[in-house]
N, C-alpha and C positions, 0 to 999 in steps of 0.2 A: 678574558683578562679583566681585570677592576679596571671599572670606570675613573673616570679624571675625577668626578666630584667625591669616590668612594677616598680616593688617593688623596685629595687634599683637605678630607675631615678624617681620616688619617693621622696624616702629619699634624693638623691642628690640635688635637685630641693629643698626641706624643708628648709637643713644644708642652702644652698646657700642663702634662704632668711633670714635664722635668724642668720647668719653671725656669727658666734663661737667665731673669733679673737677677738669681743668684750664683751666676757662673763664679768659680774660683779660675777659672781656665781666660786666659786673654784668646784673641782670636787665632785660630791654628793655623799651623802649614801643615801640609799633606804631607812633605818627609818626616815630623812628627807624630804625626798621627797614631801609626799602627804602633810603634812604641809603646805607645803613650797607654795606650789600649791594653795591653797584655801587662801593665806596669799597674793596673787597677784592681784592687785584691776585694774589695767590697761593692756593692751593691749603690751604694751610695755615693763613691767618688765616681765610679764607671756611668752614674745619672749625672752627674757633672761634667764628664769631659762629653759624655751625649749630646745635652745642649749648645756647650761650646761647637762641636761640630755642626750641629744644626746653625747656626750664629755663624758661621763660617762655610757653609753650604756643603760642607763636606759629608755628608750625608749622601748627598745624591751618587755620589760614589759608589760603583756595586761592590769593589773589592773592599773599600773600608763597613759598607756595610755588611757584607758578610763576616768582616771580625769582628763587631758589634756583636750580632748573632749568636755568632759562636764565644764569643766571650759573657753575654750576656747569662747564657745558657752552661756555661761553667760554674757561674758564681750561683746557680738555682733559681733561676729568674725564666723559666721558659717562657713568661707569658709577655715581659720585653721581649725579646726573643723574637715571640709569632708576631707582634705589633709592629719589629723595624718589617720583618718579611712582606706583613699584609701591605704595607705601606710601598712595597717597590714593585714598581707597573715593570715586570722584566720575565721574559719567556726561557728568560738563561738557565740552564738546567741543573747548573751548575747550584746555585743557590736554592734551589728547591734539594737539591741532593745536600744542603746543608742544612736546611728548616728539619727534612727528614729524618738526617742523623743525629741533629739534637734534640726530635721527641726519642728518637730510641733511647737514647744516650740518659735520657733525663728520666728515663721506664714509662713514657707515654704512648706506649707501641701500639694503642688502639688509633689514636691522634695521626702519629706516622703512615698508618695503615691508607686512615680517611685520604689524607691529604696524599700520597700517592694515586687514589680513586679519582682527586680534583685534577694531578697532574696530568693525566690522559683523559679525563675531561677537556681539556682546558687545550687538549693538541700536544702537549707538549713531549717529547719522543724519550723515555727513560733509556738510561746508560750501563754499563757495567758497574759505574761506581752505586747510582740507585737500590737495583737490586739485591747486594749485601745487606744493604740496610733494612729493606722493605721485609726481605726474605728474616731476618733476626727476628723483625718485631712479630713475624709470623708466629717462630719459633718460642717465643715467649706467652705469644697468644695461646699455644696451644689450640692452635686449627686449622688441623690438617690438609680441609675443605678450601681455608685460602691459602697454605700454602701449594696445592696443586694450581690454583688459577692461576698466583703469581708464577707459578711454574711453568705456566702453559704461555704468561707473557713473555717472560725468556727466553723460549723458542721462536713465539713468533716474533720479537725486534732481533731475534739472530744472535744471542749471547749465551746459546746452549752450550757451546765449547770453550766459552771463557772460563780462566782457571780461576777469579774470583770468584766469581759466581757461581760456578762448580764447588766451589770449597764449601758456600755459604748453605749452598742446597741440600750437600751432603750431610752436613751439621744441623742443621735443620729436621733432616725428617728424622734422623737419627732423635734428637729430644723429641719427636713427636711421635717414635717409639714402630717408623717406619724404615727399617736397616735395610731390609729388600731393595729400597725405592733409592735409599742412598748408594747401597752398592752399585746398583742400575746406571746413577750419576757416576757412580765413579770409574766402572768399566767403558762407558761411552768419553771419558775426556781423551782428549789425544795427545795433551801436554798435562803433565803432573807437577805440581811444585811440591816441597817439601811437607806444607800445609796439606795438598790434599791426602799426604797419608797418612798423614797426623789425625786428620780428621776421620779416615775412614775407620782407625784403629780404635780413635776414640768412641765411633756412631757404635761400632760392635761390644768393647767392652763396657759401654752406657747400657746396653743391654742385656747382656748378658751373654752373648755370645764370643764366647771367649775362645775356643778354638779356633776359630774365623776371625777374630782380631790378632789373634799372634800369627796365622798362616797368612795375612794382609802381612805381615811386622817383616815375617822373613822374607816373602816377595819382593818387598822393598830392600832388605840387606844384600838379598840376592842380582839384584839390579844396579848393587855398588853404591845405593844411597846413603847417605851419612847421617844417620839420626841426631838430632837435638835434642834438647833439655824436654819439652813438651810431647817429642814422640815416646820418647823412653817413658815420661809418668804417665804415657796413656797405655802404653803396653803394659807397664806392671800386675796392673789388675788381671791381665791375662792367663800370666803365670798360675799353672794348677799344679804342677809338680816342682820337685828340688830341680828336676834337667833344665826346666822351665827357668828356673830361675837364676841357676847357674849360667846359665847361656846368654840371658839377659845382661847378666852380670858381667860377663865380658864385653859385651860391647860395650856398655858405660865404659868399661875400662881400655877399652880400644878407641871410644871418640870422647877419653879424656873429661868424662863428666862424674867421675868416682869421688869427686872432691866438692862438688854440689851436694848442698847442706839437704835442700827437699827432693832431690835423688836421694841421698841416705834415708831420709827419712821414710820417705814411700818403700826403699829395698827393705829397713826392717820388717813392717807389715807383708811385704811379700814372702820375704823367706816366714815371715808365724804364720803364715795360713799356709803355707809347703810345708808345713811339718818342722821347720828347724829353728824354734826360734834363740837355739843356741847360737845360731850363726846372726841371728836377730840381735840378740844380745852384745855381741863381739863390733858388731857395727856401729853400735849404742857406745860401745865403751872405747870407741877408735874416735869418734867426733868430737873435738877440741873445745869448741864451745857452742854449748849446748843450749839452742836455743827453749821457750816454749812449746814449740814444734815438734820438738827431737822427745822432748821427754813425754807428753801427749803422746807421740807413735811409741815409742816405746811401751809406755801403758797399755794401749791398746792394743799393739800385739800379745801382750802375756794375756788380755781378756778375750781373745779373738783364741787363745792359744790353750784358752780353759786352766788358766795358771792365776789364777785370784790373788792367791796369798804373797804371789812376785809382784804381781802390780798393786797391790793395796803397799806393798813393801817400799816400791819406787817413788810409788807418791808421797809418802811419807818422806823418804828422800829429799822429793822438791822441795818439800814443806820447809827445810833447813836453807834451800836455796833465795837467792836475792830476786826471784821471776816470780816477775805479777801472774797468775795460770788465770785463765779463762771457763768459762762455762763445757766449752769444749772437751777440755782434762777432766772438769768433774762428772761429765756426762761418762767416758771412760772409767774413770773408775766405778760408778755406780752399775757401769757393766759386768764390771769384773765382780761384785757385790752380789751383783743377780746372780753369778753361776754359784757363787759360795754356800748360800743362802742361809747368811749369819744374819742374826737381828742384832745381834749386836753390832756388829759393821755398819748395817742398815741404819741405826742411831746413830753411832758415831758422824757418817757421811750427813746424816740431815741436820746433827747438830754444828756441824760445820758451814753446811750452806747458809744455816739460819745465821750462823754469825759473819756473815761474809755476803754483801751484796753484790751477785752479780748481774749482767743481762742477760736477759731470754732467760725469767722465773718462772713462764709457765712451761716452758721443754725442761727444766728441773723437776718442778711439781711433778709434772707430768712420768717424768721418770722414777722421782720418788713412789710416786705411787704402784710401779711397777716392781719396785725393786722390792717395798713390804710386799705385797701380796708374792712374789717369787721365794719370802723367805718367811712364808708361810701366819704373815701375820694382815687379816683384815680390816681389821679393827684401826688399825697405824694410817691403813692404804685409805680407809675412810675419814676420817680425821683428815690428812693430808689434803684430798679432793672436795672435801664439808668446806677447808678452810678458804679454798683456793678465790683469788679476788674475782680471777674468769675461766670459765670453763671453754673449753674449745672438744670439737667433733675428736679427736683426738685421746683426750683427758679422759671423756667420757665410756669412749670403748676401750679404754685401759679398766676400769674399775668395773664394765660392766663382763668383760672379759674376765677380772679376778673372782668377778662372784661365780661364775660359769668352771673357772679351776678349782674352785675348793665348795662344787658343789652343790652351791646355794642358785640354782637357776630361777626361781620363784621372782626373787631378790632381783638377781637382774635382770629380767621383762619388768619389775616393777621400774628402776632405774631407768630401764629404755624408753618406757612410757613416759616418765620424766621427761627425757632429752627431748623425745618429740615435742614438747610444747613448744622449748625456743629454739633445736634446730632441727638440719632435716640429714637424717643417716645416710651415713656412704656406705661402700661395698665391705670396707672394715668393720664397720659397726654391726653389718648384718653377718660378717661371720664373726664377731663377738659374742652376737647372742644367739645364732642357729647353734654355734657351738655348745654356749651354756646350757641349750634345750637337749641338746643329744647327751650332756654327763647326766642330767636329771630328770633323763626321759620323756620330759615333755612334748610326747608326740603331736597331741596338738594343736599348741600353740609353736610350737618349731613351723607345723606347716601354716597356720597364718600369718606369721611372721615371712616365710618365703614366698610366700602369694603375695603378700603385699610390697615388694620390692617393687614388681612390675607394677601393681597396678596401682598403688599408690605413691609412689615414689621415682618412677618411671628408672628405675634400676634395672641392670641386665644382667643377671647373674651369672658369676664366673663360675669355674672349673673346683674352686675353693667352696663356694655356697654349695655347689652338688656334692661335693666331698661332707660337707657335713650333713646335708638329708639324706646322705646313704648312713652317715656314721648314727646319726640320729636312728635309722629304721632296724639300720642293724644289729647295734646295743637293744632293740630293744626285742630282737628273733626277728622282727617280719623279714626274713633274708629274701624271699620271692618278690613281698613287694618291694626291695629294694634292686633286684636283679632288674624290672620291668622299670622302673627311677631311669635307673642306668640306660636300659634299652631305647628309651623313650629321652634320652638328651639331646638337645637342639644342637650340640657340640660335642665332641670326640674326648672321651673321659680320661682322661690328666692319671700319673701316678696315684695322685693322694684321693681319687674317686675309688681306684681298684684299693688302695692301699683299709683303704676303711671299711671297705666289703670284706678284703683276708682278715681283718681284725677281726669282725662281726662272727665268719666263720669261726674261730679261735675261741671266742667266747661258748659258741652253741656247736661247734663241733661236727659243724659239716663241711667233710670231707671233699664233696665234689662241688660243691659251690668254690672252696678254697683251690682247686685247681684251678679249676674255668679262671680266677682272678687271679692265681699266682702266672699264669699263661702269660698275661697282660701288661703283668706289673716286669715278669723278667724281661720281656720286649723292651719296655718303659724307662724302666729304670735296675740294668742289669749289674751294677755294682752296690747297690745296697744291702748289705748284708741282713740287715732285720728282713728282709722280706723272706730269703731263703730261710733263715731259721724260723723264722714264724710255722711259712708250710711245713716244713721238718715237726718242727714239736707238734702239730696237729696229727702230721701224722702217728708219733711218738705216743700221744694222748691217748689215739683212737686202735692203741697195737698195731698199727700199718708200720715195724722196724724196716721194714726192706726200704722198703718205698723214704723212710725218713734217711736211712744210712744213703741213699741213691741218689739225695737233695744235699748232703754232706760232701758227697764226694763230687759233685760240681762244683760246688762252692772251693774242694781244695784247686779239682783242675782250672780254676778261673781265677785263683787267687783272692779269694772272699774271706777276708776275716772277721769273724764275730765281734764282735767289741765285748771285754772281758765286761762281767757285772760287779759293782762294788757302790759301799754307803758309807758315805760322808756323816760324821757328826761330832758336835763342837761342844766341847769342854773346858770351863776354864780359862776361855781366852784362845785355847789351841786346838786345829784340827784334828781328826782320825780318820782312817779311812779303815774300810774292812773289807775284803773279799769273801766268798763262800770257804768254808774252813781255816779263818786266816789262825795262823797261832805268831804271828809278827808282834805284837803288840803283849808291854810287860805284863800284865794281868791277865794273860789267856789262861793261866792253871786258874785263876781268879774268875775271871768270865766264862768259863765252858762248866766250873763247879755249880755256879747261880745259874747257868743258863738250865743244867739240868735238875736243878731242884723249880726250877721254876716253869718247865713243861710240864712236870707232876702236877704241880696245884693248877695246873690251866686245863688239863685235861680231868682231875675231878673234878672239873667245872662243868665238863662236857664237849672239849675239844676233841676231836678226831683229825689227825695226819692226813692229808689230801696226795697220796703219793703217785697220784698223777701227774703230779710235780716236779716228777722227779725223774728226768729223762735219761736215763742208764738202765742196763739190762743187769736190775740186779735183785736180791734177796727182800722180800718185800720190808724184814726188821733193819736193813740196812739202807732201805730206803727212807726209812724216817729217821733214822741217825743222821743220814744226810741231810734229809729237811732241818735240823735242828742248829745245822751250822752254815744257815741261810747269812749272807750279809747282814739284810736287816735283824734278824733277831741278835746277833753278836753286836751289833750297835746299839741296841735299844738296852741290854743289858750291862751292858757300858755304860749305858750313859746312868742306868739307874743304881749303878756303882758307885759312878761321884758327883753324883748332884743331892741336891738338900728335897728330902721328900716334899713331897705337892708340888715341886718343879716342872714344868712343860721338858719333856723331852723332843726335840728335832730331829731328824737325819733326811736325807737325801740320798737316793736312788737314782743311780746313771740310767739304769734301763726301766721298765713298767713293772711294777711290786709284784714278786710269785702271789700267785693264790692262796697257797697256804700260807704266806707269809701274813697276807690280809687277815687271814681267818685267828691266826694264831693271835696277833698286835691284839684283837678287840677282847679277846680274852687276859689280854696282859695288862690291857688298862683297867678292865671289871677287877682284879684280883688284887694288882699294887694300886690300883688311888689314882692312875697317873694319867694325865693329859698326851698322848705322841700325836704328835704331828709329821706323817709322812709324805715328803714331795719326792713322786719319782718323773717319769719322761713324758707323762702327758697330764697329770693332773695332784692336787693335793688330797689327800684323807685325813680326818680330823678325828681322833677315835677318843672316845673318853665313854668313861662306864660301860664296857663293852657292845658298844653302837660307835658305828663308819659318819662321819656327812655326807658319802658317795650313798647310804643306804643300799649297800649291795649292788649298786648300778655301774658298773663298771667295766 
């Protein structure tokens, strides 16, 4: 404990600061006191009625000085605060468990931490109430490491089956991304309060395991427990189907919380990511007054819901409305911006933010810059990140990330090289730029760039970094030496390892490579439809029909649907979209006329139809009839329909650009003059004068 002399230069050093001779306060009674105390709304009067107490001895008091403390510590004063504490010679645990709670409380969870370490130094025996506290600022610390010893003090003072401290532990390893450990906590309690299922539901869908958060959900319904407001929005995120969400949705409406504003709010987001956000909608258009909150989720459901043109719609909505919107909303809609991938949208939104001061302008920048380079414009995306007042680890692997999509991988290791001087790359940053090495082949500096995670950066590469030095090896043929990559991983290879090896096969057209990793990947991840059609069109490619119709017909008995192929492009202010053969749109006599006068001049250019493109068993001249009413070529003719010559043409591609389609565009740009710009599902191509920026790397 502190010494008497520590205690009374202390309090001398306290009086000194809060200066007595100018009390506004006459001398106290104790029945006034604590009043008096919570009636203090500044920093300044609460140093005044400080001194008075002191003048009046009422200090020495342990109950008034713990609402000092804690009041002290409300108004942002921690460091009064630790000075009434240091100053009280008291082994009462009770006030340590309040010094405690107001470093958590005040985010000094390293300090709480210390000063817990002093507590059992010092003898003194921690409580239940303790624990919560210690165990948060654990939680916040992010380490892991102390929160098993604080865990392991739990057991040994005998608070392992306390339902605080249960709750606290559960939530805990859970943010520290340890669910195992929390479920472990939570099948060993023996009393559950409402909290700990709250908690357990939340530890699982913080992670992602979301089947095991709603089989947690029903256990508890099943046990007759009555969910709250907090159990229901942590199960939402759970929800992966309409049943999912249906089901949910009665019980809101069984324990009466169907009229909670952030219940609604969260159910729209749930039904757009189940597929419905018409029912999304309906719940948007039931809620009376509609806060900031309400029309934010709403936004973000139609962007969650690949519905751009409704949420840029709604926003503009607000824009008539009397609600201040937040960073939050714009962050949303510049979502919805990215899947459109309009540059004119893309202005519109920056010239909005620019006129409009919000906070958090580097997560706008930051976004901004994502949003040009998504809609296919670099130039904008650099400007943006040139101008920015600071740059963060963040910032940086967005732009070096853009130059990696559209190509220019040189470009960004030169940018990397930059960041390194003033900071030091995370795991993000290094698949920003392996990435960028694998579109532009850069074998090897891809590989010093991944040597030096570990050995310079003491980084430990994930499941994500090997995914792209198989993608890297593979784009570039070594498929062996990427099989032996693989072979030789310190960790058990993830979908997106196998996934970039089938790719690599698909590219060079080996067949039993593409097994071996289609094997892996249907284990892995057995409802992704691109994987099945991937091995199908290989084999399709390679005349293996049996064998691809055989991958077909799994796909129906398992109910795998393809995702249909279609290209987005923008005219005039309004979209189009086109399918392969579309004749929907008024100008198809207009566009299939051009389209075929304009295969002519591409092919006496030197074009050749790649009708291995072309996966139907059919008439080899009827296969390149077919190539010709590719998506993107009906877009591209379109667009070169109504725009003003020397115009940049755009479109967008939901799925990876046919081959022939690549080959054809660079000959469309050599013949009309014209810049296109194609973004499909993994990367941009920039073609002008009949040359790609992928340079055939793709």
């Amino acid at each position: 404990m502190m010494h008497k002399q520590t205690l009374q230069r202390a309090l001398h050093n306290l009086a000194e600061q809060l200066n007595p001779d100018t009390l506004i306060h006459p001398i106290l009674h104790s029945s006034t006191c604590i009043s008096l105390i919570k009636q203090c709304k500044t920093i300044k009067t609460l140093n005044s009625l400080h001194a008075s107490m002191i003048r009046s001895h009422l200090h020495l008091n342990l109950f008034f000085s713990t609402n000092l403390i804690t009041r002290y510590s409300s108004l942002g004063s921690i460091s009064h605060s630790y000075s009434i504490f240091s100053s009280t010679q008291t082994s009462d645990v009770f006030l340590w468990n309040v010094m405690i709670r107001c470093f958590v409380e005040s985010s000094c969870y390293d300090r709480a931490v210390r000063l817990y370490c002093r507590m059992k130094e010092y003898g003194i025996r921690p409580d239940n109430y303790t624990f919560p506290f210690v165990v948060k600022a654990c939680g916040h610390l992010q380490d892991v490491k102390l929160c098993r010893v604080v865990h392991g003090d739990v057991i040994e003072f005998g608070y392992e089956y306390d339902v605080f401290v249960g709750n606290s532990l559960i939530t805990v390893y859970g943010k520290c991304e340890q669910v195992e450990v929390s479920r472990q906590v939570f099948d060993r309690m023996s009393d559950r309060s409402l909290v700990s299922w709250s908690a357990m539901i939340g530890a699982y869908a913080q992670n992602g395991f979301y089947k095991e958060g709603f089989s947690v959900f029903r256990m508890m319904l099943s046990e007759r427990i009555k969910p709250n407001r907090v159990v229901v929005l942590n199960v939402i995120p759970c929800a992966s189907s309409e049943t999912d969400a249906d089901e949910i949705s009665r019980v809101i409406v069984d324990s009466r919380l169907d009229l909670e504003q952030s219940i609604q709010n969260a159910a729209m987001l749930m039904y757009s990511r189940c597929g419905r956000i018409d029912i999304a909608r309906r719940i948007f258009e039931k809620i009376p007054d509609k806060d900031l909150v309400t029309w934010s989720s709403m936004i973000e459901a139609y962007a969650q819901a690949d519905k751009p043109i409704e949420a840029l719609d709604l926003f503009k909505q607000l824009n008539l409305q009397k609600i201040q919107y937040d960073y939050v909303t714009v962050l949303s809609v510049i979502r919805a911006c990215s899947s459109l991938s309009s540059l004119r949208q893309a202005q519109f939104i920056h010239g909005f933010i620019t006129r409009c001061s919000f906070q958090n302008e580097l997560v706008l920048e930051t976004a901004l810059i994502d949003l040009y380079v998504k809609c296919g414009s670099l130039e904008y995306a650099r400007k943006v990140f040139d101008r920015m007042r600071k740059q963060n680890l963040i910032s940086w692997s967005t732009i070096i990330s853009g130059y990696g999509m559209h190509g220019r991988g040189r470009e960004a290791l030169r940018i990397f090289n930059q960041m390194k001087e003033t900071e030091k790359p995370d795991h993000i940053t290094f698949v920003s730029v392996l990435s960028a090495c694998a579109h532009a082949g850069l074998i090897a500096e891809g590989w010093s760039c991944f040597d030096s995670m570990t050995k310079d950066f003491g980084l430990t590469p994930t499941s994500e970094h090997y995914a792209c030095m198989v993608d890297l090896l593979g784009r570039a043929g070594q498929l062996n030496e990427a099989r032996e990559f693989i072979n030789n991983m310190p960790i058990k290879p993830e979908s997106g390892v196998w996934g970039a090896l089938l790719g690599a096969c698909r590219i060079h057209s080996n067949v039993e490579l593409a097994e071996f990793a289609a094997k892996s990947l249907f284990e892995l991840d057995p409802e992704n439809p691109g994987r099945y059609v991937l091995l199908s069109n290989i084999y399709k490619s390679t005349g293996k029909r049996e064998e691809a119709d055989r991958i077909r017909a799994v796909m129906n008995r398992k109910g795998v649907k393809k995702a249909a192929g279609h290209t987005i492009i923008e005219v005039k202010n309004k979209m189009y979209k086109f399918v392969v053969g579309d004749k929907s749109n008024p100008q198809t006599e207009l566009i299939h006329k051009e389209l075929e006068i304009l295969m002519e001049r591409i092919r006496r250019e030197g074009y050749v139809p790649d009708t291995n493109f072309v996966l139907h068993d059919v008439e080899e001249e009827m296969k390149e009839k077919m190539l010709y009413l590719h998506s993107e070529k009906l877009a591209i003719v379109f667009g070169i329909l109504n725009s003003s010559p020397g115009s940049v043409i755009r479109i967008k591609k939901n799925l990876r650009v046919c081959g022939d389609c690549h080959t054809a565009t660079k000959f469309i740009s050599k013949v009309t003059g014209r810049e296109i710009v194609v973004r499909d599902s993994h990367r941009f191509h920039h073609f002008k004068g009949g040359e790609c920026s992928c340079g055939d790397y793709w």
